[in-house]
Kinemage of the C-alpha trace (Angstrom):
@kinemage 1
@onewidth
@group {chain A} dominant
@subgroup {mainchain}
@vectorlist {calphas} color= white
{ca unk a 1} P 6.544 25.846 -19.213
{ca unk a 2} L 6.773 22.267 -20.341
{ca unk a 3} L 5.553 19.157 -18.806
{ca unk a 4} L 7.818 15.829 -18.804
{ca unk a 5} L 6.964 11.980 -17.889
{ca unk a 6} L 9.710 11.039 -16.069
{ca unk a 7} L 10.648 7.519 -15.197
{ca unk a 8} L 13.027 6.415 -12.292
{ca unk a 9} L 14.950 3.865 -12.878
{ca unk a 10} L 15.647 2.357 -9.811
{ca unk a 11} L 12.209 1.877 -9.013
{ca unk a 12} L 10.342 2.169 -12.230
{ca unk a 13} L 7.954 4.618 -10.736
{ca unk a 14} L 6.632 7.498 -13.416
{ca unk a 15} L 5.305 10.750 -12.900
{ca unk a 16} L 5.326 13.926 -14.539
{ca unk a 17} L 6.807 17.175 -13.919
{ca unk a 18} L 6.896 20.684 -15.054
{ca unk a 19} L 9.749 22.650 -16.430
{ca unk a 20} L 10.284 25.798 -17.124
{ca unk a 21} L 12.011 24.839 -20.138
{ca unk a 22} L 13.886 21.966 -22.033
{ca unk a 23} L 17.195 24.074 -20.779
{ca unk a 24} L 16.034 24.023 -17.517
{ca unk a 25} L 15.460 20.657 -16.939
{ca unk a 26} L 18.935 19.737 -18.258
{ca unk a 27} L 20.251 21.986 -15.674
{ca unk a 28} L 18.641 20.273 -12.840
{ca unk a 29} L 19.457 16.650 -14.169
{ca unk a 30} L 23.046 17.652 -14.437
{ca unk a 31} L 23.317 19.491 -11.032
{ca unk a 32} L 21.262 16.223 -9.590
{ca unk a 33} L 18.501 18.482 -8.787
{ca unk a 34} L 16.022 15.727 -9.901
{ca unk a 35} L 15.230 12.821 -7.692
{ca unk a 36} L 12.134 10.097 -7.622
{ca unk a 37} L 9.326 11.240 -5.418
{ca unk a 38} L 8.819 7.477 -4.237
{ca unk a 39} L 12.244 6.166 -3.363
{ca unk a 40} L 14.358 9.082 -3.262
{ca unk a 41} L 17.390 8.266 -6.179
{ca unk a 42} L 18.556 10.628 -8.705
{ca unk a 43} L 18.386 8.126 -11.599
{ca unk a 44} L 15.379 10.128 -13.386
{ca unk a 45} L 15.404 10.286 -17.267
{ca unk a 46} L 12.752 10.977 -19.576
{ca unk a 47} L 10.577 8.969 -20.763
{ca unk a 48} L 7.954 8.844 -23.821
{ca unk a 49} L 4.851 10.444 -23.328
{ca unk a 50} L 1.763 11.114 -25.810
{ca unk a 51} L 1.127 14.819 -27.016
{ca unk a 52} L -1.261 16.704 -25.434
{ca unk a 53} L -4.393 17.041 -27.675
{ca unk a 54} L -6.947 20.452 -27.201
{ca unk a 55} L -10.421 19.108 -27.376
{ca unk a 56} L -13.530 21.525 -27.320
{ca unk a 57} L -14.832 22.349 -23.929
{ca unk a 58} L -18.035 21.422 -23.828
{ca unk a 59} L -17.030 17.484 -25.257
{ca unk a 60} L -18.712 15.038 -23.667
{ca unk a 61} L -15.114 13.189 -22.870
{ca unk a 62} L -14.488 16.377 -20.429
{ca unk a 63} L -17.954 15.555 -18.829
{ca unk a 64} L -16.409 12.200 -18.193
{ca unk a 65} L -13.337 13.150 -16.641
{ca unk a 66} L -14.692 15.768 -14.793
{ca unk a 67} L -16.859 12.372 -13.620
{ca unk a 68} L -14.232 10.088 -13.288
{ca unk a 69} L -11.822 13.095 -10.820
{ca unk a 70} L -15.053 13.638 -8.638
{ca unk a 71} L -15.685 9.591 -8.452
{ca unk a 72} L -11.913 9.484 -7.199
{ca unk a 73} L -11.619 12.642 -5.088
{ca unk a 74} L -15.197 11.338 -3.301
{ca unk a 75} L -13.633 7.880 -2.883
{ca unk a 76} L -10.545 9.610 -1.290
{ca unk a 77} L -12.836 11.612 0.762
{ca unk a 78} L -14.169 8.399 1.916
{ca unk a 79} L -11.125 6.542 2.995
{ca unk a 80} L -10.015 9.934 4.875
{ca unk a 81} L -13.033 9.688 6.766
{ca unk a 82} L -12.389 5.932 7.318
{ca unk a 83} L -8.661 6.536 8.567
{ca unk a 84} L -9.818 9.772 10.465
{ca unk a 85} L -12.461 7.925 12.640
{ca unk a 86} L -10.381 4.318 13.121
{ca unk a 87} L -6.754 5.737 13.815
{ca unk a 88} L -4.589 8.277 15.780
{ca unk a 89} L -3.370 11.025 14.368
{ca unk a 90} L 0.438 11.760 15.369
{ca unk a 91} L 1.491 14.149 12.908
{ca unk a 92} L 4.747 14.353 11.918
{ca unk a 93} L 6.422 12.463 14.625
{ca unk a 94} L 4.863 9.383 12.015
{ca unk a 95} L 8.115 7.759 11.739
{ca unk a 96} L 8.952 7.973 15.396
{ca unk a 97} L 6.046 6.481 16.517
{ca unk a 98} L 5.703 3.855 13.674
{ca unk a 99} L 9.140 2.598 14.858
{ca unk a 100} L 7.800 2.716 18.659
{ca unk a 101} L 5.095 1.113 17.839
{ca unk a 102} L 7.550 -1.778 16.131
{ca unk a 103} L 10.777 -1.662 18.200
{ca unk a 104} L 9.260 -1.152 21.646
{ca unk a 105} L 6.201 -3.167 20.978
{ca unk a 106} L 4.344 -0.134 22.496
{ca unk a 107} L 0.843 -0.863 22.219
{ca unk a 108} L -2.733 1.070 20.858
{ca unk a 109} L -5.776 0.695 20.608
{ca unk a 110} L -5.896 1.913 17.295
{ca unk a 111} L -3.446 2.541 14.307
{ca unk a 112} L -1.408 5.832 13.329
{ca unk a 113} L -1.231 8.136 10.830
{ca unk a 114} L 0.658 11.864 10.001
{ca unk a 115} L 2.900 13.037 7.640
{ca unk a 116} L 6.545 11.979 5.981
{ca unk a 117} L 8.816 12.342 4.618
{ca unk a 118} L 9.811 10.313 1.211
{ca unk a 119} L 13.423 9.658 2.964
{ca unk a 120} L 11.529 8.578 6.478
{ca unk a 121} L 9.530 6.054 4.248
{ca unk a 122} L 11.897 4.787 2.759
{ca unk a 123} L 13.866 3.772 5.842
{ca unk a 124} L 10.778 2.704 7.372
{ca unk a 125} L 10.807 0.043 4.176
{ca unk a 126} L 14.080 -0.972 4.986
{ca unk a 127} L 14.009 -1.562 8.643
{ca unk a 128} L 11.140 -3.902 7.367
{ca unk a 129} L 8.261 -1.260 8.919
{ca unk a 130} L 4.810 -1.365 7.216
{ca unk a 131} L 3.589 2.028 6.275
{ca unk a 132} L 2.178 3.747 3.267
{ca unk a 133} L 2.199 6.582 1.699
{ca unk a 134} L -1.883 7.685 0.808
{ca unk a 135} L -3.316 10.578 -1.220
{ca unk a 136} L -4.856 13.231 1.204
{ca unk a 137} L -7.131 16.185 -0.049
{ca unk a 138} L -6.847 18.816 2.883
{ca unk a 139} L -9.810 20.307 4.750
{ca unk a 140} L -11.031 22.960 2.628
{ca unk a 141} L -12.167 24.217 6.277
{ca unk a 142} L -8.556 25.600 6.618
């Protein structure tokens, strides 16, 4: 397996991604396989990335970032909470009902959110419709 930083560039959004191999990942690019998680186009190259350096286990820089991902995954907790208790949940008829909400001028007491897709999203942007994509941790309940 290898892992690549990948850049779009008609967004300049980066993430990373993992590969089976270097051969692998040339097959995808050139069968246009690849496209940008956040806006949907197939211009994704490469990009540079720093090596990945082994550092003991017990370091105290792993204490920290073991820290620093339960600070954020709390914090995203938090707002999950937030968005649970202050808005509806419409699953994913999101993008039907966030273009209700704007077309029809169908009122609600409170806000919406569900699931969509990256494509949905995207024409959401377009058709100048506010929404935004969030991190969400699922219920470990499930």
């Amino acid at each position: 397996m290898i892992k690549y930083k990948l850049i779009c560039k008609s967004c300049d959004t980066t993430f990373d991604s993992w590969f089976a191999s270097s051969k692998e990942y040339e097959k995808l690019k050139k069968n246009k396989y690849l496209n940008c998680h956040e806006c949907g186009s197939i211009k994704v190259e490469k990009t540079l990335m720093a090596p990945k350096l082994f550092v003991k286990r017990n370091s105290p820089n792993n204490k920290l970032d073991l820290n620093k991902h339960n600070e954020v995954k709390n914090k995203i907790l938090e707002y999950q909470k937030f968005i649970k208790n202050n808005f509806d949940y419409v699953g994913e008829n999101f993008a039907y009902e966030a273009r209700s909400i704007h077309y029809n001028h169908k009122k609600r007491a409170k806000g919406i959110y569900g699931t969509a897709s990256q494509i949905d999203l995207k024409e959401l942007k377009e058709e100048g419709i506010e929404a935004q994509m969030i991190p969400w941790i699922k219920d470990r309940n499930n």
